[in-house]
C-alpha positions as CSV (number, residue, x, y, z in Angstrom):
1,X,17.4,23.5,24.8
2,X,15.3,21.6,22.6
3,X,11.5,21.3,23.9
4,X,10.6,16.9,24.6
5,X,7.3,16.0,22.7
6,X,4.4,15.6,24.4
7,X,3.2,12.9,22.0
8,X,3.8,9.3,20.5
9,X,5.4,9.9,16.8
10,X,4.1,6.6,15.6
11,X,0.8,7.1,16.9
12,X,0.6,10.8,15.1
13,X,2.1,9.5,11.9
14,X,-0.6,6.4,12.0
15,X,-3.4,9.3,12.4
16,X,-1.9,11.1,9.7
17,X,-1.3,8.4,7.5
18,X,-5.0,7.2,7.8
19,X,-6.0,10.7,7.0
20,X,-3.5,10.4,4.1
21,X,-5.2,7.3,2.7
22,X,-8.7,8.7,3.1
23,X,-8.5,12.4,1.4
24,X,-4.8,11.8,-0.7
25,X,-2.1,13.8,-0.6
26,X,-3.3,17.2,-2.2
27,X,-6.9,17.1,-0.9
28,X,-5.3,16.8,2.9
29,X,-5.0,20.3,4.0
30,X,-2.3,21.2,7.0
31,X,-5.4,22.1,8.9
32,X,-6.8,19.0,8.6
33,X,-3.8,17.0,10.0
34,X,-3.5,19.3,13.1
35,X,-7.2,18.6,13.9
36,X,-6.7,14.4,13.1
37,X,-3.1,14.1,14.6
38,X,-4.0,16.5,17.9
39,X,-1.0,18.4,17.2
40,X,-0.5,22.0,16.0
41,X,1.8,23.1,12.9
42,X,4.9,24.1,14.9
43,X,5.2,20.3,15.9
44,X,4.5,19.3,12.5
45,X,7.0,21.1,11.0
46,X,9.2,20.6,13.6
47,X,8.9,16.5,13.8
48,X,8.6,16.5,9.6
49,X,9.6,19.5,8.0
50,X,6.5,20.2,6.0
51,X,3.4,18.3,4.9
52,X,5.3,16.7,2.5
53,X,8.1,15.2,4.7
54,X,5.2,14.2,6.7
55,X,3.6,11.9,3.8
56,X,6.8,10.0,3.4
57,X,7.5,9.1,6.9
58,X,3.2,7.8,6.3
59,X,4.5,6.1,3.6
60,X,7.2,3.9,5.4
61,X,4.9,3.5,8.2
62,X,2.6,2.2,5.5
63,X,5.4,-0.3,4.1
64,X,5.7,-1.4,8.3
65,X,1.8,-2.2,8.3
66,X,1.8,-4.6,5.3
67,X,4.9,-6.0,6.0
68,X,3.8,-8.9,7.5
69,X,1.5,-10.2,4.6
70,X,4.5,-9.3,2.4
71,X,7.0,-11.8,5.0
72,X,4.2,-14.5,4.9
73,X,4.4,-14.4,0.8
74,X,8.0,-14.5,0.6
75,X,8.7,-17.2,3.0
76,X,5.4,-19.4,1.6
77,X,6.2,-22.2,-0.9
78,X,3.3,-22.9,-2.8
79,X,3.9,-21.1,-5.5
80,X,0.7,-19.5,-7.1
81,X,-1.5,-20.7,-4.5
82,X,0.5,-18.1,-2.1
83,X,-0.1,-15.0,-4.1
84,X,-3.4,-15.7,-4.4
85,X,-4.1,-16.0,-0.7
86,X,-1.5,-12.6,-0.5
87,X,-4.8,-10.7,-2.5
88,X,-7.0,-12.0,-0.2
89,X,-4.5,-11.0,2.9
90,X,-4.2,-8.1,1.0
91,X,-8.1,-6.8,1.0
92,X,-9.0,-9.0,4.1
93,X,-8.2,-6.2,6.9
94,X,-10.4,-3.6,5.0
95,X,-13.5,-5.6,5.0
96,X,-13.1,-5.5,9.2
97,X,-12.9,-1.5,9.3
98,X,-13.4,0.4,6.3
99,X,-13.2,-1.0,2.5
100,X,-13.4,2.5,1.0
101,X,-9.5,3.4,1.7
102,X,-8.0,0.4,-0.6
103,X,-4.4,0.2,-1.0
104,X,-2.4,3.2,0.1
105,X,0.5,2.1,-2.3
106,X,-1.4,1.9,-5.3
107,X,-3.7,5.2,-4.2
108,X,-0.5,7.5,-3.8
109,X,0.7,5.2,-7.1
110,X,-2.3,7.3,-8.7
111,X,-2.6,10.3,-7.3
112,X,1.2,10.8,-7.9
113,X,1.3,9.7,-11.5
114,X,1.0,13.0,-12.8
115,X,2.8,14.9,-10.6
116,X,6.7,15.1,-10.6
117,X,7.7,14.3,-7.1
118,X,10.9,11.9,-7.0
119,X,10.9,11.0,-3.5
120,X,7.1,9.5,-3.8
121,X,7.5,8.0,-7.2
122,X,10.7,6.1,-5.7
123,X,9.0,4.8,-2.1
124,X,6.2,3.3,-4.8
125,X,8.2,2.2,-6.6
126,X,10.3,0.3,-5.0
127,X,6.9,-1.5,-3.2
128,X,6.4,-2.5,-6.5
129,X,9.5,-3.5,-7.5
130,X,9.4,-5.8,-4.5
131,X,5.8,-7.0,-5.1
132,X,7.0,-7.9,-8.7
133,X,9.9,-9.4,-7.3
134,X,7.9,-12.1,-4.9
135,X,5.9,-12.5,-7.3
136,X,8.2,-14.1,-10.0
137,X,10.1,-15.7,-7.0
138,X,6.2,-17.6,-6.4
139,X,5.6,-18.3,-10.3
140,X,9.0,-19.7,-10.9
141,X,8.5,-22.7,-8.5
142,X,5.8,-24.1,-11.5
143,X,9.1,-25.2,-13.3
144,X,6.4,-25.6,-16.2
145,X,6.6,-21.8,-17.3
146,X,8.8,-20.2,-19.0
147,X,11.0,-17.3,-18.3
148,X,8.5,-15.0,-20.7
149,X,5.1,-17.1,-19.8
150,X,6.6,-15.6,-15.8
151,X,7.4,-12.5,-16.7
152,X,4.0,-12.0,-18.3
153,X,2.4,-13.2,-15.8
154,X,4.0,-11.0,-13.2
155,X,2.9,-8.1,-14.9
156,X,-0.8,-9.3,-15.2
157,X,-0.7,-10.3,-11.5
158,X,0.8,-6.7,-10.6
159,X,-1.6,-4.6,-12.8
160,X,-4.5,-7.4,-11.2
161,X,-3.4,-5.9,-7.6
162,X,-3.8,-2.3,-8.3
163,X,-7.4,-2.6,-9.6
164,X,-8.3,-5.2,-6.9
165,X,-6.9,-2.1,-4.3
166,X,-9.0,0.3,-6.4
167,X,-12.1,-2.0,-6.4
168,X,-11.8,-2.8,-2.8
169,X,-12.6,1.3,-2.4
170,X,-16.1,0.4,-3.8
171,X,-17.2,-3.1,-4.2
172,X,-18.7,-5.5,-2.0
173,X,-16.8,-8.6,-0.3
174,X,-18.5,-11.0,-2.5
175,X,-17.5,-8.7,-5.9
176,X,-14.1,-8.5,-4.5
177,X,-13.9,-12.3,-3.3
178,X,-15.3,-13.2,-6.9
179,X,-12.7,-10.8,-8.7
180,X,-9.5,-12.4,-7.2
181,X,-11.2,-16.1,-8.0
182,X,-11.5,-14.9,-11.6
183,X,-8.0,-13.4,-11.7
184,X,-6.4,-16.7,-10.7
185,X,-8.3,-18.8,-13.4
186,X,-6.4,-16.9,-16.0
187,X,-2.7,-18.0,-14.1
């Protein structure tokens, strides 16, 4: 007879996850997530298989959190103007509890970049993927722009959101605020 958990799955992974985003994948020690998620190994690896297993289910949990500024880009219609106000959505939350995390995608995009782990590279990127995707989907209502002058821009605005999830980590509101103001100048 199987043994019923004596905690909330979401609630452990959400502890885990922010552990996750804190320390990255290989600095996060097994030891470390019992003492942050209040559970011991056995339930670890009995809820998630191993650490690993673990990261990914932190990873969709992740994709759950930000869904909701993802929805309000996709179903905006202002074109530009929306994925603009997505970078602010996007840093806005960490300037109420803790800049120094940034973006869990694009911190697990580098951490992982070197290390051959299928499963991780395809979670990112597909996020990315999907970013990219709303993104044309926003720069394609200036019926002004080209298929290249969109495409371009895409990538500008994508590579734009990784450093503005790495700088978030370390600069201050106002360098951040300034930053995504600058970036939109240049679309």
């Amino acid at each position: 007879m199987a043994r019923k958990k004596k905690y909330d799955e979401a609630e452990v992974v959400e502890k885990a996850m922010n552990l996750f985003w804190r320390n990255g994948y290989v600095n996060t020690s097994m030891q470390m997530l019992e003492k942050e998620m209040g559970i011991n190994k056995f339930s670890i690896y009995a809820s998630f298989e191993n650490k690993h297993g673990l990261f990914l289910k932190c990873l969709e949990r992740y994709k759950t959190k930000v869904r909701g500024i993802l929805e309000k880009l996709k179903n905006a219609n202002n074109g530009v103007a929306d994925i603009k106000q997505f970078f602010y959505d996007s840093v806005s939350s960490d300037f109420k509890v803790d800049h120094s995390k940034g973006c869990f995608i694009t911190n697990t995009y580098n951490e992982f970049s070197q290390i051959e782990d299928q499963l991780i590279k395809e979670q990112v990127n597909s996020f990315m993927t999907d970013l990219k995707g709303l993104i044309i989907e926003k720069l394609k209502m200036d019926k002004t722009k080209d298929e290249e002058t969109i495409l371009r821009e895409a990538n500008y605005l994508l590579l734009a959101k990784h450093g503005l999830a790495a700088a978030s980590r370390v600069n201050t509101k106002k360098e951040i605020e300034d930053y995504i103001e600058m970036t939109f100048k240049n679309i």
